[in-house]
C-alpha positions as CSV (number, residue, x, y, z in Angstrom):
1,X,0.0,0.0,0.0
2,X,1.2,3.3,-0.8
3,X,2.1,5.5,2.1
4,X,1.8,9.3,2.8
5,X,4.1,11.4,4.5
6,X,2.0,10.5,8.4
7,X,2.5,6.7,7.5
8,X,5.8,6.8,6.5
9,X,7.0,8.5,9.5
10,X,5.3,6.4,11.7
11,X,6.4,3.3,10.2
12,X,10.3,4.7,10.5
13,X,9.8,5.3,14.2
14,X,8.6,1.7,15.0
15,X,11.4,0.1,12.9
16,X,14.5,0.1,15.4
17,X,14.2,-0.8,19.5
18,X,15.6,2.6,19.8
19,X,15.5,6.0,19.4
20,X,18.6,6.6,19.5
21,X,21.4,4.3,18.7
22,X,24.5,6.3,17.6
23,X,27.2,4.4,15.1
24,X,28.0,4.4,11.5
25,X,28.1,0.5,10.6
26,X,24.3,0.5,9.4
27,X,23.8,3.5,7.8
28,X,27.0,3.2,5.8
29,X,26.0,-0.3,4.4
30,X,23.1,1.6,2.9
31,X,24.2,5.0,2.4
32,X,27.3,2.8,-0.5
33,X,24.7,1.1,-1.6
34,X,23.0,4.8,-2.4
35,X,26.1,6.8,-3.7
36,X,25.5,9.0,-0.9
37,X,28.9,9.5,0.6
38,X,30.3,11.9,-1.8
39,X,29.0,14.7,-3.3
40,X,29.5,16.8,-6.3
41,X,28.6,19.8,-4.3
42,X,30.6,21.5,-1.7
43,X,29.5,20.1,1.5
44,X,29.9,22.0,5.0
45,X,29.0,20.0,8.1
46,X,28.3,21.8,11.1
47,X,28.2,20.4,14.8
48,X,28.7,22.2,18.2
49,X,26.5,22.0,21.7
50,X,24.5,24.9,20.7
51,X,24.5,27.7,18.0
52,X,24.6,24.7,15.0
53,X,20.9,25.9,13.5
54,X,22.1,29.4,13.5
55,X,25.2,29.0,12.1
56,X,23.6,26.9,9.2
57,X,21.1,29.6,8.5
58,X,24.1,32.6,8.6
59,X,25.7,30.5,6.1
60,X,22.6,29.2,3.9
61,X,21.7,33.5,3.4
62,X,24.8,34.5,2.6
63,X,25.6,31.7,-0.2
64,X,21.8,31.4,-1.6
65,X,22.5,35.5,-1.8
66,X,25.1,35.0,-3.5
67,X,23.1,33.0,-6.4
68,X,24.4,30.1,-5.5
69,X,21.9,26.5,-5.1
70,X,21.9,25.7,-1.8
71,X,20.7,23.1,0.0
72,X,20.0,22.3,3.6
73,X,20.0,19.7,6.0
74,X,18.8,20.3,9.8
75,X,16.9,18.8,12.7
76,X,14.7,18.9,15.0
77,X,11.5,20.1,13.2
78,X,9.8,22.1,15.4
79,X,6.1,22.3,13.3
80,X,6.2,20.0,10.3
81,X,8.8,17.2,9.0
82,X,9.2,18.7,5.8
83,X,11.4,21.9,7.7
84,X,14.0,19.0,7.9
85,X,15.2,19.9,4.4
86,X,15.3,23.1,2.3
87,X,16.7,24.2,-1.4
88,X,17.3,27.6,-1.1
89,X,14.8,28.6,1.8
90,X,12.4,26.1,0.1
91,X,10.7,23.1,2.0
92,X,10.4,20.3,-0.6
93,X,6.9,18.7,-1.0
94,X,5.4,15.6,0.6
95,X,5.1,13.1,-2.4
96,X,9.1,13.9,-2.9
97,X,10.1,13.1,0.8
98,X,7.9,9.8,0.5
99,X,9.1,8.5,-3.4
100,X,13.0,9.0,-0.8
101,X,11.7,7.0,1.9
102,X,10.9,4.9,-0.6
103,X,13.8,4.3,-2.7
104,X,15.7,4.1,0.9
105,X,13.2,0.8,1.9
106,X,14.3,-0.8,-1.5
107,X,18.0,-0.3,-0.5
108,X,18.0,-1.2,3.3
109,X,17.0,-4.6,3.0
110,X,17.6,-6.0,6.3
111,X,19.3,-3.5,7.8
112,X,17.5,-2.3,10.9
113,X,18.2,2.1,11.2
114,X,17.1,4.5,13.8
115,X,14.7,7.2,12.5
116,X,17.3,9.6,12.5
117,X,19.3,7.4,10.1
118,X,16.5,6.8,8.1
119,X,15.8,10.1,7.7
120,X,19.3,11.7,7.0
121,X,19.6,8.9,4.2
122,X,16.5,10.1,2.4
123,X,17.4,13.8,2.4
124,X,20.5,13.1,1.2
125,X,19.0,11.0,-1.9
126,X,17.2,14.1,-1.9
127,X,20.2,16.2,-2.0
128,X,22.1,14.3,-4.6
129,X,18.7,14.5,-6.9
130,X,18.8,18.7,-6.6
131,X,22.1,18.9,-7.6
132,X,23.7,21.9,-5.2
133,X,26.1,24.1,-5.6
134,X,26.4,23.5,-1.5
135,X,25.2,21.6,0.9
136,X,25.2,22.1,4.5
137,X,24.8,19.4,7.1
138,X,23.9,20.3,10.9
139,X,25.2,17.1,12.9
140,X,22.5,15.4,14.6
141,X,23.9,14.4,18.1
142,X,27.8,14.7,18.9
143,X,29.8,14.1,15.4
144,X,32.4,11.5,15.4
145,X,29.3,8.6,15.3
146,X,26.5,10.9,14.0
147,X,25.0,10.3,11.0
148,X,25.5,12.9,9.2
149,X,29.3,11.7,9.3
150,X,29.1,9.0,6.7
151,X,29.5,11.9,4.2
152,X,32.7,13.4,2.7
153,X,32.7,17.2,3.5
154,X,34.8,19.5,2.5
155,X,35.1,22.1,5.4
156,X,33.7,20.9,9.1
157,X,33.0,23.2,11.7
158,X,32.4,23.0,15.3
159,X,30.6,25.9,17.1
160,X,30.5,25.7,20.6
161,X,31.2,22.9,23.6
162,X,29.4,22.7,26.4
163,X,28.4,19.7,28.4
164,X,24.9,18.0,27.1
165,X,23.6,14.7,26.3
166,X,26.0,13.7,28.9
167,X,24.3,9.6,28.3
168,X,26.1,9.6,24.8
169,X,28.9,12.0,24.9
170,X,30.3,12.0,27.7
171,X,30.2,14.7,31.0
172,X,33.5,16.7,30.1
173,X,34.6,19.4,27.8
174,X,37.7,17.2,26.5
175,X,35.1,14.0,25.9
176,X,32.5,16.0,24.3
177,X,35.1,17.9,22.4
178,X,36.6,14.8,20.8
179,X,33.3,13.4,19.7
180,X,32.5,16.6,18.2
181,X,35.8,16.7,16.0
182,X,34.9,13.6,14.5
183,X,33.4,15.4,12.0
184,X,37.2,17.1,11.1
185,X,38.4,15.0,7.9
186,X,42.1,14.9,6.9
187,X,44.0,18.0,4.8
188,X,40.7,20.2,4.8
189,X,39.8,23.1,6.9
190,X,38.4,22.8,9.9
191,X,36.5,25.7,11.5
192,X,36.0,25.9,15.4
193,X,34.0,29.2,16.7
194,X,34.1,27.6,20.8
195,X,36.3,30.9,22.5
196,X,37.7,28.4,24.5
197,X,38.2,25.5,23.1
198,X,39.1,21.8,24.8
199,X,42.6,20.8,23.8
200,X,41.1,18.0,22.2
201,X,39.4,19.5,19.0
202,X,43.6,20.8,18.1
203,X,44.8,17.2,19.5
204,X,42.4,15.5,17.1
205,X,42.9,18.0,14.3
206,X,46.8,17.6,15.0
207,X,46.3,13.8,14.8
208,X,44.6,13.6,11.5
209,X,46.2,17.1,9.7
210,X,43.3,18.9,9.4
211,X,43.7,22.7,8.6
212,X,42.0,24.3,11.5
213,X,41.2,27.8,12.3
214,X,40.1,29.2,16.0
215,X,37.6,32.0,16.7
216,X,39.5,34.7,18.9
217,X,43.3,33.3,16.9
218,X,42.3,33.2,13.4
219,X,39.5,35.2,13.2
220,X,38.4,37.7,15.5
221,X,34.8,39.5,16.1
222,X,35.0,43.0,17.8
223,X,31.7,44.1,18.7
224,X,30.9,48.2,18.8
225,X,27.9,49.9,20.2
226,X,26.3,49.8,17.0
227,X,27.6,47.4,14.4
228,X,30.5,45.2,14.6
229,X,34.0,44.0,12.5
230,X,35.0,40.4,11.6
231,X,39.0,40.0,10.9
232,X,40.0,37.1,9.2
233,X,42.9,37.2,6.5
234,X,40.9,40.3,5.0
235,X,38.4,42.6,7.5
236,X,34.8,43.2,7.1
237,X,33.4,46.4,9.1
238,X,30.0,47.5,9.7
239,X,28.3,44.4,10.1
240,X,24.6,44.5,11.4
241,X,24.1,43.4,14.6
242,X,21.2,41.0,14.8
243,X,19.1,38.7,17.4
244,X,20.6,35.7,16.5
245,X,24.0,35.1,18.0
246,X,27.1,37.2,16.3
247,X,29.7,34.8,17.2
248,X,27.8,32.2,15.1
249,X,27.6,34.5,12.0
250,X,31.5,35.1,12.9
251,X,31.7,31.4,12.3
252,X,29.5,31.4,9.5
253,X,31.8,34.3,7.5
254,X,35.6,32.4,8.5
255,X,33.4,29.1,6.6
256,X,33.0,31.9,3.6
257,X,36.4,33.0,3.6
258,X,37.7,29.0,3.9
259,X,35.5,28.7,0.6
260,X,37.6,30.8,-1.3
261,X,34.7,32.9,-2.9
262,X,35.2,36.7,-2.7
263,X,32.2,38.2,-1.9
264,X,31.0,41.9,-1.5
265,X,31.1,43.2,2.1
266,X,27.3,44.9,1.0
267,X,26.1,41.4,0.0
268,X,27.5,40.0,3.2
269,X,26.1,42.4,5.4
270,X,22.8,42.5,3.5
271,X,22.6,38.5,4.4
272,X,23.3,38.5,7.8
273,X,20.8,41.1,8.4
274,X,17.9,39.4,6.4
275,X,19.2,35.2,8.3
276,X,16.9,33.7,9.8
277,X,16.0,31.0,11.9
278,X,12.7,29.6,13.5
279,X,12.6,29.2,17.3
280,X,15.5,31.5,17.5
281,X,14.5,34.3,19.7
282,X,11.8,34.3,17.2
283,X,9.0,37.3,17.8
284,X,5.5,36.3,16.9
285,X,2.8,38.6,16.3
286,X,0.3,38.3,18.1
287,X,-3.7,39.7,18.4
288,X,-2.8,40.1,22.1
289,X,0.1,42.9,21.6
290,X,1.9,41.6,24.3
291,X,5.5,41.4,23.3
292,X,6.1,37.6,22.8
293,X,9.3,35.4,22.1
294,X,9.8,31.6,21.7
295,X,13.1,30.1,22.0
296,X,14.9,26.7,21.9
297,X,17.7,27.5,24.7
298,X,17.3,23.9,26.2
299,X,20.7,23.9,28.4
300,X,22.8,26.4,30.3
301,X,25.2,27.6,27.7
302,X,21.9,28.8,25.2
303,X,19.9,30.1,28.2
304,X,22.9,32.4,29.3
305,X,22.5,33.7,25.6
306,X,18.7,34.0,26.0
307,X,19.4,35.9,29.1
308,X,21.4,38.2,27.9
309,X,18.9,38.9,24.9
310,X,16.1,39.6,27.5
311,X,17.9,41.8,29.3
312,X,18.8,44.1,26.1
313,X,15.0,43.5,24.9
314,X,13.8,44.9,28.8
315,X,16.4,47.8,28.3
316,X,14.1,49.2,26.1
317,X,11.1,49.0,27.4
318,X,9.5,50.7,30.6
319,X,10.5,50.2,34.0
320,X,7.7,48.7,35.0
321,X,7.7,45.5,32.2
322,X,7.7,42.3,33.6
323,X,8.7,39.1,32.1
324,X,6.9,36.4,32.1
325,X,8.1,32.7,31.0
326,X,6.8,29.7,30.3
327,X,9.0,26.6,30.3
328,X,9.0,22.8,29.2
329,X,12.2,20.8,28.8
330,X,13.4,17.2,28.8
331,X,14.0,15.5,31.6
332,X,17.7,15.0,31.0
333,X,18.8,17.9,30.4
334,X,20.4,20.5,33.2
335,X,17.1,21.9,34.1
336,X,18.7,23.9,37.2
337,X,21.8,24.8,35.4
338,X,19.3,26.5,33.0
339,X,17.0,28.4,35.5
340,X,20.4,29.6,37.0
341,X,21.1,31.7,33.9
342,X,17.8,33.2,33.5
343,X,16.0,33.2,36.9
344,X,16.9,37.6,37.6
345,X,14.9,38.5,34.7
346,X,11.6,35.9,35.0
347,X,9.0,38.0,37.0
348,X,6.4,35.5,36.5
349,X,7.4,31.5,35.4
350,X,5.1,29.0,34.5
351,X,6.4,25.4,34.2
352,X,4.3,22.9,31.7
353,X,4.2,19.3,31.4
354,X,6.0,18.0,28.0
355,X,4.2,15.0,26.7
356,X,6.5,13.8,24.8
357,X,9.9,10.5,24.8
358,X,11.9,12.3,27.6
359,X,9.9,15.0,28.6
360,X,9.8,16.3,32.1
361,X,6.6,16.6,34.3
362,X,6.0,20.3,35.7
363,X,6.5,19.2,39.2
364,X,10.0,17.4,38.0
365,X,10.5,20.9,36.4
366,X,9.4,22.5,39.8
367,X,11.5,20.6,42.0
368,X,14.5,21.5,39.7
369,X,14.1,24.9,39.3
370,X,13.8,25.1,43.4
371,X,17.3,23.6,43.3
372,X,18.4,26.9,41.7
373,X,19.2,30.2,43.1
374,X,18.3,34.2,42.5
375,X,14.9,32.9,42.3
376,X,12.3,35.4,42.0
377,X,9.5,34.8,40.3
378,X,5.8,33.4,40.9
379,X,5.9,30.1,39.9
380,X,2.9,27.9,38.9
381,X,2.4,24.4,36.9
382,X,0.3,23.5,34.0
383,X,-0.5,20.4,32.4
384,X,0.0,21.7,29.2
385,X,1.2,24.8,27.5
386,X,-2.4,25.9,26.3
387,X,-3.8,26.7,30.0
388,X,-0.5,28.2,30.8
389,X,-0.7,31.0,27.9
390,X,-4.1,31.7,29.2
391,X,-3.4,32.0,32.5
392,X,-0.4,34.4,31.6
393,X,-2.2,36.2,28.8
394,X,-5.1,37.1,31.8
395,X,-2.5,39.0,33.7
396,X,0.2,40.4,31.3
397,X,0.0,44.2,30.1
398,X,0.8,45.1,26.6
399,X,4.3,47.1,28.1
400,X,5.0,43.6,29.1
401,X,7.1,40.4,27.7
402,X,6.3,36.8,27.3
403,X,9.0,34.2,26.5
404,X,8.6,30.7,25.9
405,X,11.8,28.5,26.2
406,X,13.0,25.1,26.9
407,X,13.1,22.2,24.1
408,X,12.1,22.2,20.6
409,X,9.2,20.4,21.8
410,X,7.9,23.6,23.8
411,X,8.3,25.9,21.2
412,X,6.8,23.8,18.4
413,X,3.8,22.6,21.3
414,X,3.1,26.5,21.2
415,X,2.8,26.9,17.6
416,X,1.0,24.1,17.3
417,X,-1.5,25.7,20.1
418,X,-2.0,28.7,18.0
419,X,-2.5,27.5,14.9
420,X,-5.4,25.5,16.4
């Protein structure tokens, strides 16, 4: 019987014992039998803790900009599957994502593969059909034994460390580090935008004579009151800033200037200013005029950069603006570690219920967050996000803020809520 899109998806999920089983053994056996290991296109994979979606999106402006066919590889969704993959901005349509699942169930045999491999092998029979002038690849989990690895790239990049997903990578900077520089293939360049880096990422590159190039060494971003200046081997001055993080798009132009393409500083500026990503400090608007933000900062490292957003949002608004939040997040991730970051600016916090593999409970939420400190805020719990929003929308002003962080899940549960 032939499948749509909803069947398909469901079938992939059911197919291995586990969500996630990380390892290249299975997915390689069908990715040869595919031709999906090298590419004609210049392929730029992109792993890091956090910033990864960003960077990706920095990178996917500037070159479609350019007029170049680009193509795009990310995950998680937040809303629908199809935001997996995108030709120049473009989400490809539902009958071509199901004719790659099928071609990829004629190939696999018996091979059992997680839904993540599943899925990266159809995107990148995908890929290989649109014939890009690039493609970019954001790394699933870690790098070394993701499966995005199992293809030849020409430039890797790594764009920050921090500790996370501790189960499969480890719970130390060095650890994590190493698994990350997996991705780092022999005599090409090698871009890492961490400011301070584990020795293992130069070890590895050391090991294997990859040509790589540290943020803050080999290219520098000095910030300005207004606009800011990237120095690599040429400089670039009066860059926009913008909401998504700079040091990312600092990554995203030392990738450019690895390319080898010369591009015009206008162009370049122009791009960065128009990137951008959703879930990332994205502002919806809204009937109720209340300022409102959703975000995916899901550990400490991205809700130290969400902080520091609020805080320059709240700078320009009235003394008397409060913040409210409302947060969901998964159960094993550093829920305390995240509060800590973020807890001086949250007037008012509601903590949901995610139902979803991994989610946490609003009372495990609760009981974390009162392991934290500078709290502040009310605090309530909701069973889901739709009775929160209510609540908050009731007692917000229009001079106030609402964000809504935690997990992809959270976000794309409140999108979902308002589209009905």
């Amino acid at each position: 019987m032939q499948k749509n899109l909803n069947e398909w998806l469901a079938y992939i999920e059911k197919l291995h014992p586990t969500e996630i089983e990380l390892g290249l053994t299975r997915i390689s056996e069908v990715a040869n039998k595919l031709d999906l290991i090298n590419f004609p296109a210049k392929v730029i994979t992109v792993g890091g803790t956090n910033g990864k979606g960003t960077t990706c999106a920095f990178l996917e402006q500037i070159l479609t900009q350019a007029g170049y066919k680009v193509g795009v590889y990310s995950s998680p969704h937040i809303q629908r599957y199809t935001e997996r993959l995108r030709i120049n901005h473009q989400e490809l349509s539902d009958e071509q994502h199901c004719r790659a699942f099928e071609i990829v169930e004629s190939s696999r045999e018996n091979v059992s593969l997680s839904f993540f491999e599943y899925v990266t092998l159809s995107c990148l029979q995908l890929l290989k059909e649109q014939q890009c002038d690039f493609i970019i690849l954001e790394v699933g989990l870690g790098g070394r034994l993701d499966a995005t690895n199992i293809v030849e790239s020409d430039i890797s990049v790594i764009t920050t460390i921090a500790i996370d997903h501790v189960d499969w990578l480890g719970d130390n900077r060095e650890v994590i580090g190493f698994e990350k520089a997996g991705i780092f293939r022999p005599g090409h360049p090698a871009i890492c935008g961490e400011l301070n880096p584990p020795h293992s990422i130069q070890a590895h590159a050391q090991d294997i004579g990859a040509d790589i190039s540290f943020a803050g060494k080999d290219f520098i971003t000095d910030i300005g009151e207004y606009t800011w200046t990237w120095t690599g081997n040429k400089k670039i001055e009066n860059l926009p800033k913008t909401l998504m993080p700079l040091q990312n798009a600092s990554t995203a132009l030392a990738v450019i200037e690895a390319l080898e393409i010369d591009l015009d500083a206008a162009l370049i500026r122009d791009a960065l200013k128009q990137a951008k990503l959703a879930g990332r400090l994205q502002k919806l608007s809204l009937p109720t005029n209340i300022e409102t933000y959703v975000d995916v900062a899901h550990n400490p490292q991205s809700a130290q950069y969400l902080a520091k957003q609020i805080k320059q949002i709240k700078a320009t608004k009235s003394a008397q603006t409060k913040v409210y939040a409302i947060v969901g997040m998964l159960e094993d991730k550093d829920i305390t570690g995240s509060f800590e970051e973020v807890n001086s600016l949250i007037d008012d916090c509601s903590l949901i219920t995610l139902e979803c593999y991994r989610g946490a409970s609003a009372s495990t939420v609760l009981s974390r967050y009162n392991e934290s400190t500078n709290k502040r805020a009310l605090v309530s719990c909701y069973d889901n996000i739709d009775s929160a929003y209510q609540r908050v929308i009731r007692e917000a002003n229009e001079q106030d803020m609402i964000v809504i962080f935690g997990s992809f899940h959270t976000v794309s549960a409140f999108l979902t809520y308002l589209e009905g």
